[in-house]
Residue, then its C-alpha position, 0 to 999 in steps of 0.5 A: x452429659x449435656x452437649x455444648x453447641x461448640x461441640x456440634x458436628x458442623x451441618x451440611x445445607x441439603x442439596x436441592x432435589x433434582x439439582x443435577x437434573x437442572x444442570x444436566x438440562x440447561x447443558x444443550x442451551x449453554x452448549x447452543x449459545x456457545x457453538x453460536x458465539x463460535x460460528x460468530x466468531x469465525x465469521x468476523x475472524x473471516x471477514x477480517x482475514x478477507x479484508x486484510x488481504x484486500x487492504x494488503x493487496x491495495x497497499x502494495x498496488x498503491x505503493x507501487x504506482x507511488x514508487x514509479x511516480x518518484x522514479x519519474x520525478x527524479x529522472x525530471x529533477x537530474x534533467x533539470x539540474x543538467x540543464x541548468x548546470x548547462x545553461x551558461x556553457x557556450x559549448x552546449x548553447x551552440x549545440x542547443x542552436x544547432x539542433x533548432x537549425x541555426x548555422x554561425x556567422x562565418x559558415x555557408x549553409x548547403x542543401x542538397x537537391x534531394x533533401x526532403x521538405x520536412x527535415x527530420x530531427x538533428x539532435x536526439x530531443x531532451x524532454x524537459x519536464 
């Protein structure tokens, strides 16, 4: 009976003699290049470790000197309102001039004879910004 070539047994290419033997070979090359790209791998990730510890320590310097320079100025802000709330108050303008020395029209003025040469201050001073 006359076979038909549907009927074949499906044919299987031949291996390459020796292909494992390549494989096996090149397998010390390929284990080098990946050990390579892990060395350089933990090195970026240690440089980016490092500089991210830097940028957070900078950082937090930064914000600190900014929080101080904004507890500053708003200390400078609730001086100057008070100021000028207080600008128009007589009671706090005759204070104001008697801190610089100035006596009323109606009062005498008496020194003592051990007063010193240089008066000291009167009133505590208010720094305005």
């Amino acid at each position: 009976m006359l076979a038909r070539m549907d009927d074949a047994p499906p044919s299987v290419p031949p291996r390459p003699r020796g292909s494992w033997w390549r494989r096996a070979a090149r397998l010390p090359l390929a284990l080098m290049l990946t050990s390579l790209l892990a060395a350089l791998g933990i090195v970026q990730l240690s440089f980016q470790l490092a500089n991210t510890g830097y940028r957070t320590l900078s950082w937090t310097q930064q914000h600190r000197q900014t929080e101080a320079r904004i507890a500053a100025l708003e200390s400078d802000i609730r001086i100057l309102q008070d100021a000028r709330a207080a600008a128009n108050d007589p009671q706090y303008l005759r204070q104001l001039a008697r801190c610089q020395g100035f006596v009323g029209a109606d009062e005498k003025v008496v020194v003592s004879p051990s007063a010193p040469d240089v008066p000291g201050e009167n009133c505590q001073m208010v720094r305005l910004p």
